[in-house]
C-alpha positions in Angstrom: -4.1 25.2 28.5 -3.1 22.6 25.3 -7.1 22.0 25.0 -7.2 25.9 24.7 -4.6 26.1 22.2 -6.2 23.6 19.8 -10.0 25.1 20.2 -8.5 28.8 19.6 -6.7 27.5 16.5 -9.7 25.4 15.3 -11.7 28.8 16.0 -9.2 30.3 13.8 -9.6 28.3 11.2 -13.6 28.1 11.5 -13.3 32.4 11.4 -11.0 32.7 8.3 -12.0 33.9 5.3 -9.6 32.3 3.1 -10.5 29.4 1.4 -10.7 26.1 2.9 -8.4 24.3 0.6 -6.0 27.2 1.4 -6.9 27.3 5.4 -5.9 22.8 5.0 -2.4 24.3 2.9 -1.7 26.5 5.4 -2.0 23.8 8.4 0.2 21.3 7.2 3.7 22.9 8.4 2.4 23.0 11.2 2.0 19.3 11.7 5.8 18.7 10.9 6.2 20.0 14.6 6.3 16.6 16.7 5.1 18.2 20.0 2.3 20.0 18.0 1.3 16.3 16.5 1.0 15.1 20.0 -1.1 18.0 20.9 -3.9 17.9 18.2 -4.3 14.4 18.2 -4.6 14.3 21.9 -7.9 16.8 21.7 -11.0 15.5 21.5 -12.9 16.7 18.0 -9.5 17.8 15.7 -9.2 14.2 14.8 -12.6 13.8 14.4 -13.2 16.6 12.5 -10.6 15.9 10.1 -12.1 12.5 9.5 -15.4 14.3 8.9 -13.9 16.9 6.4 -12.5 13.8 4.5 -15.5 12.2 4.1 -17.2 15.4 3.1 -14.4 16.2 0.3 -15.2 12.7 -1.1 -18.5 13.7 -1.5 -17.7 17.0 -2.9 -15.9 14.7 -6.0 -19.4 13.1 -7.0 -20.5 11.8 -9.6 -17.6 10.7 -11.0 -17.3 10.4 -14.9 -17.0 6.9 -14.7 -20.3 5.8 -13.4 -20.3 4.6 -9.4 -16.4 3.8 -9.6 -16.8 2.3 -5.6 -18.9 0.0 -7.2 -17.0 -1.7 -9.3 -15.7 -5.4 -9.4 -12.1 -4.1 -8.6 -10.9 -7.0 -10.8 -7.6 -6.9 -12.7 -7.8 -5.9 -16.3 -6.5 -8.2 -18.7 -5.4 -6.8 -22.1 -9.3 -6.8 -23.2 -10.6 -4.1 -25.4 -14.4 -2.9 -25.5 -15.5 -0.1 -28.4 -14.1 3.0 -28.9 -16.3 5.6 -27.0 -16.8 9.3 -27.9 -14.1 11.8 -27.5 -15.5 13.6 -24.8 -15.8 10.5 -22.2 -12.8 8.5 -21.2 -11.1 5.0 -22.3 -13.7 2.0 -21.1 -10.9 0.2 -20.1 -10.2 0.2 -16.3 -7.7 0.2 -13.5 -10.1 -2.1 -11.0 -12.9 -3.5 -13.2 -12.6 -5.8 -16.8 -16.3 -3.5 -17.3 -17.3 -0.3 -16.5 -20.1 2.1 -16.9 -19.6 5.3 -18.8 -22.5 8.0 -17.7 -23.2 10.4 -20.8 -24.6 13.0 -18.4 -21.6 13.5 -15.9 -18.6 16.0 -17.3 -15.4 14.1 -19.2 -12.3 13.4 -16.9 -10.4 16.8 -17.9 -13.6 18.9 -17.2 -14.2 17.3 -13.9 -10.3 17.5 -12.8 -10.8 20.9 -13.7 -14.1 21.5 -11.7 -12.8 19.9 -8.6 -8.7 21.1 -8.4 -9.7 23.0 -5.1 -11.2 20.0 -3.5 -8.7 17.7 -4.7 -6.1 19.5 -3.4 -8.0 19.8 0.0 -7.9 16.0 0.0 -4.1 16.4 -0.4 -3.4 18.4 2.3 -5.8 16.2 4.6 -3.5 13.4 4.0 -0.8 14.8 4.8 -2.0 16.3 7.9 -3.1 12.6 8.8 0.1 10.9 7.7 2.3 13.1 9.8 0.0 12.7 12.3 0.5 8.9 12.4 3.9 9.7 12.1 5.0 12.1 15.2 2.2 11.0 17.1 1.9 7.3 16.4 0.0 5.4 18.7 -2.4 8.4 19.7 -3.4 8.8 16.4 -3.3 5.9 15.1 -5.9 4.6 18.0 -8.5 7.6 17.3 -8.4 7.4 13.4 -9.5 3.6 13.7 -11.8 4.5 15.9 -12.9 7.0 13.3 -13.5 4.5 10.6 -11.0 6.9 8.7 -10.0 3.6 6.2 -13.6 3.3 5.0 -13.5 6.6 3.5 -10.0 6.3 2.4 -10.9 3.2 1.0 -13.3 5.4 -1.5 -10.6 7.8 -2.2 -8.3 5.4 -2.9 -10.4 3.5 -5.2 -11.5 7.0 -7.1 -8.2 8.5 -7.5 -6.4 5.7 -8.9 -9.0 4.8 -11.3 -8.8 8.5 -12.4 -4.9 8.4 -12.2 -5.1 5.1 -15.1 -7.3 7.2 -17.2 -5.2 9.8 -17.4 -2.6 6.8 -18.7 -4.6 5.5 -20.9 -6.0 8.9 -22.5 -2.2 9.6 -22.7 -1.7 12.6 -20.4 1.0 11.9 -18.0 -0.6 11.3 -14.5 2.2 12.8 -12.2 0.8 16.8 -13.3 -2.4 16.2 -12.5 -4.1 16.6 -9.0 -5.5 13.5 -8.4 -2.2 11.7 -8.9 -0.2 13.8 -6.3 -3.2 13.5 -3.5 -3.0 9.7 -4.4 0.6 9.9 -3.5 0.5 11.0 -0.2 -2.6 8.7 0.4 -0.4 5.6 0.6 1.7 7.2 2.5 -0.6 7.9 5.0 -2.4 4.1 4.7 1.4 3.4 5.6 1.8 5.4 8.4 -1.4 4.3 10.0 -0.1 0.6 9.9 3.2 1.1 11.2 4.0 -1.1 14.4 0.2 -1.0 14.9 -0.9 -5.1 14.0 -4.3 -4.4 14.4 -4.5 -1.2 11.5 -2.6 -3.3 9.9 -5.6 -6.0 9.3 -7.5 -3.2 8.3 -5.2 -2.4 5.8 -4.6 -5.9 4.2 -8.2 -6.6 4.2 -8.8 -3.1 2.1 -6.2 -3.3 -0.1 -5.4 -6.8 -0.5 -5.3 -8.1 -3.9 -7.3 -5.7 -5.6 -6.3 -2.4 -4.6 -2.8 -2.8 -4.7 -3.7 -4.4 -8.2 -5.0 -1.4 -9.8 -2.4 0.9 -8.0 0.8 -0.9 -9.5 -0.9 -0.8 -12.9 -0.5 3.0 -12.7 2.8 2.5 -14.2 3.6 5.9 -15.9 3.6 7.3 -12.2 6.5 6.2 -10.7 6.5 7.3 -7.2 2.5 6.0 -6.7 4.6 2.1 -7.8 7.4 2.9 -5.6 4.8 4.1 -2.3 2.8 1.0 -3.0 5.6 -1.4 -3.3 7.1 0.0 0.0 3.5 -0.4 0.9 3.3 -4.0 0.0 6.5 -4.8 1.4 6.5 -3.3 4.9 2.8 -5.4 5.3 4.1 -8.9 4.8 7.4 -8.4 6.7 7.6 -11.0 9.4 3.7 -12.2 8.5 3.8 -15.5 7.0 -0.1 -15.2 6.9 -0.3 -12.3 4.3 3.3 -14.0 2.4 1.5 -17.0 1.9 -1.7 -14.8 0.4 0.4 -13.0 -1.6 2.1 -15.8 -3.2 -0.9 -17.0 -4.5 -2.3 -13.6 -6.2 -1.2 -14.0 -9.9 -2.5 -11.0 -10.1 -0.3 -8.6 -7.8 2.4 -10.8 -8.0 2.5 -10.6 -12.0 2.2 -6.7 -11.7 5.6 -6.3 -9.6 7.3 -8.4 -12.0 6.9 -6.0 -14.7 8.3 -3.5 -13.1 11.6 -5.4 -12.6 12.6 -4.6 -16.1 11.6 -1.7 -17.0 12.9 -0.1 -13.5 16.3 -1.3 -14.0 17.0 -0.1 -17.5 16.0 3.4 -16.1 18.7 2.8 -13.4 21.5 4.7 -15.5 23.9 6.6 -13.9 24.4 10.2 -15.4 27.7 12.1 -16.4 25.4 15.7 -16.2 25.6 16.8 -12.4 23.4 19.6 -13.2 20.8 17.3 -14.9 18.6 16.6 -11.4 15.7 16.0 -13.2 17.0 12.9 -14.4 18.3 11.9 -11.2 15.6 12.4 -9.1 13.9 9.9 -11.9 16.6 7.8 -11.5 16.0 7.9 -7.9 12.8 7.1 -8.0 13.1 3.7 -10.3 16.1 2.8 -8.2 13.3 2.9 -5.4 11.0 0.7 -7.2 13.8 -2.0 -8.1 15.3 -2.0 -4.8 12.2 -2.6 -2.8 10.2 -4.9 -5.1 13.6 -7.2 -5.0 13.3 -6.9 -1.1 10.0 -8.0 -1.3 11.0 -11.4 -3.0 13.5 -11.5 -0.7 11.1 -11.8 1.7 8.9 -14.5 -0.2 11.7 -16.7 -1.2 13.0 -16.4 2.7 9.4 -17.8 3.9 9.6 -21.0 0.9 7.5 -19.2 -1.8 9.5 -20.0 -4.2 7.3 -23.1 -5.2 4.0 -20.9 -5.4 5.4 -18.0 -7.4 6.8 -20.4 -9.8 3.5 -22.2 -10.5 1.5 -18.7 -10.6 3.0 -18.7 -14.7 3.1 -22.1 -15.0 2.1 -22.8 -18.7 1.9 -26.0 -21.0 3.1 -24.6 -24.3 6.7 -23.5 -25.9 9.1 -21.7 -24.3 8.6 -24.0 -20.7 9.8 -21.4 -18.9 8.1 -18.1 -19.1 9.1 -14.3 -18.8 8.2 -13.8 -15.4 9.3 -17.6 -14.3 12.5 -16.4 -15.7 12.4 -13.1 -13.7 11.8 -15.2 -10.2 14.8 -17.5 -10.7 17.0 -14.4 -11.6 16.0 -12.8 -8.3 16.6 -16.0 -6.9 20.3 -16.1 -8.6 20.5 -12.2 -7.5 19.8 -13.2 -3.7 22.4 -16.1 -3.5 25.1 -14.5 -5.2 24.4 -12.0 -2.1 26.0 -15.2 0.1 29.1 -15.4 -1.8 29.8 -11.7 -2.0 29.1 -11.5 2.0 32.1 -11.9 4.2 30.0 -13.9 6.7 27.9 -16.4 5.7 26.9 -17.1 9.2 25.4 -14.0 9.4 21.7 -13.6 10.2 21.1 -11.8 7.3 23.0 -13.7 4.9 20.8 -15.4 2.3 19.7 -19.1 2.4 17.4 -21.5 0.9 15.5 -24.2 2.7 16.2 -27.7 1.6 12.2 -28.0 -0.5 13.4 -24.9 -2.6 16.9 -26.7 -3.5 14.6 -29.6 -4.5 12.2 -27.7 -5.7 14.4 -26.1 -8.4 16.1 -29.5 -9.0 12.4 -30.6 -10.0 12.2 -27.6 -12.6 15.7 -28.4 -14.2 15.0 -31.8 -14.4 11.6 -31.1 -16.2 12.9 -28.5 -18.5 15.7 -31.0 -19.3 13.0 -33.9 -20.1 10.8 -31.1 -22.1 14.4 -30.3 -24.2 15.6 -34.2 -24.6 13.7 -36.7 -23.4 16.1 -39.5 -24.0 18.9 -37.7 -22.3 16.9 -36.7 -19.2 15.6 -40.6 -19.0 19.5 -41.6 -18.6 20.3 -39.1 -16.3 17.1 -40.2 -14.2 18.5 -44.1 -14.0 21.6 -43.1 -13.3 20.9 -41.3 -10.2 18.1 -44.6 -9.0 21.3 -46.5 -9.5 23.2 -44.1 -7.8 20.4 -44.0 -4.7 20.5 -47.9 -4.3 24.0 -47.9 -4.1 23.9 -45.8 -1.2 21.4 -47.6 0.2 23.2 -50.6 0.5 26.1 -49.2 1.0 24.0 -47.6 4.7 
């Protein structure tokens, strides 16, 4: 009887004349239903399908007018600038490649949003299908879409929509109106529902992603809630694995990106006197998001003895010896103890501490910065503590 129910509905869908973007609308309220999750994603070609359909809509978006944009190096962008190009084709600068190729006979960004606003929205509702899918039926669906390949195509999307999210940035146009930025939205959150408690999706993921990826997608920074998905993303991937903490802590790259969100995040953390002014809460809201779980992420790292390789990610020779984002780090690090003394139980399991090699560790830089500042006075502080050692040597 359930296998009957799914076939007449996919029948249904096959037989209507509406739209197929609209038919994909009209399905996801459906999928809010747990017991109707558990249903579809046990039958044998709706997952499939859906998989299918994806891969087709990607298609659909083709050519892109940035030329083969899967293609691309996915390497960070410095702050490098190529020629101006003609009005009617986008910026040459790039959210996953230093170079890119601008095709004069594919349709400028706005035209091609505008040609394709059905099928992007398609793509939309396909995520969210999937990533309440993974939700209400986790493991079931979770299983089936691997089997699918589904992150191979998601990869693609991923990869096309943000790069067409940062032109939209770098043209000037905010990103959060247009289509491409709300299906990249609920992409991450399906790429983190299909992870969730699954270990094995989640090697998928990392090895997708990871650095590059998550690169370009923090660097869509006039789009809060793609940040604040990604760094919930980011966050949720290395809990409790010290193998992608340790990887992570030695990407300058990614690890420079969530640093500059620190300050800019909390200076739009202001609380309003308007009640009636939600639209400047729900920003509020959404930065508050950002801040809070980009600090838990450090937390994280500085908890697994990180400290040492985010420090040296910004290590630089010249004036001032400490840098911005070295500066950042140790007041996260300052943020996180002061968490001890304000807790009523230190003894607590989640109470913060530091391992003995990041006390030294930061006893190192203070000692360096102090030799870098007054050489003379540093050299006197050094003897005194030999003599002070020796003296409890003999004194053992």
């Amino acid at each position: 009887d359930d296998v009957g129910k799914v076939d007449a509905l996919l029948a249904d869908l096959d037989g209507s004349k509406a739209d197929p973007h609209v038919q994909l609308r009209a399905f996801v309220p459906q999928t809010t239903n747990a017991e109707f999750c558990v249903l579809v994603s046990q039958h044998a070609t709706f997952i499939p399908r859906l998989v299918r359909q994806l891969a087709g809509l990607h298609q659909t978006l083709l050519p892109f007018p940035i030329s083969n944009p899967q293609h691309t190096s996915l390497s960070p962008s410095p702050s490098q600038h190529t020629p101006p190009q003609p009005q009617s084709l986008p910026p040459s600068t790039s959210a996953l490649s230093d170079t890119i190729t601008l095709d004069p006979d594919v349709p400028s960004l706005s035209v091609w949003t505008t040609t394709h606003t059905n099928t992007l929205d398609s793509i939309k509702s396909v995520f969210q299908i999937l990533r309440n899918l993974c939700a209400l039926s986790t493991d079931t669906a979770q299983r089936k879409l691997r089997e699918e390949n589904v992150m191979e195509t998601t990869e693609q999307l991923l990869i096309l929509l943000c790069e067409c999210s940062y032109q939209y940035t770098v043209i000037g146009i905010g990103s959060a109106v247009q289509p491409t930025t709300q299906a990249l939205r609920i992409a991450i959150q399906f790429v983190a529902n299909f992870y969730t408690m699954n270990e094995t999706n989640k090697r998928i993921v990392w090895k997708i992603l990871f650095p590059k990826l998550f690169g370009a997608l923090l660097r869509i920074n006039t789009d809060e809630m793609v940040v604040g998905y990604t760094v919930i993303a980011l966050c949720n991937l290395i809990h409790n694995a010290p193998e992608y903490q340790l990887a992570l802590s030695e990407s300058r790259s990614v690890v420079g990106s969530l640093l500059s969100h620190l300050p800019a995040t909390h200076e739009q953390i202001a609380p309003t006197n308007d009640a009636s002014d939600t639209s400047n809460q729900n920003n509020s809201s959404s930065f508050k998001r950002i801040f809070d779980w980009t600090y838990k992420l450090f937390e994280h790292l500085i908890r697994a003895d990180q400290l040492p390789r985010l420090y040296s990610l910004f290590t630089t020779t010249q004036m001032p010896y400490v840098t911005r984002d070295q500066m950042l780090l140790l007041k996260i690090v300052d943020a996180y103890l002061h968490r001890q003394t304000d807790s009523e139980s230190t003894d607590s399991a989640d109470s913060p501490q530091l391992s003995f090699a990041t006390y030294r560790f930061l006893a190192q830089q203070f000692l360096s910065i102090m030799h870098a500042l007054d050489p003379f006075h540093t050299s006197r502080l050094e003897r005194e503590k030999g003599e002070t050692t020796m003296t409890m040597a003999k004194m053992s």
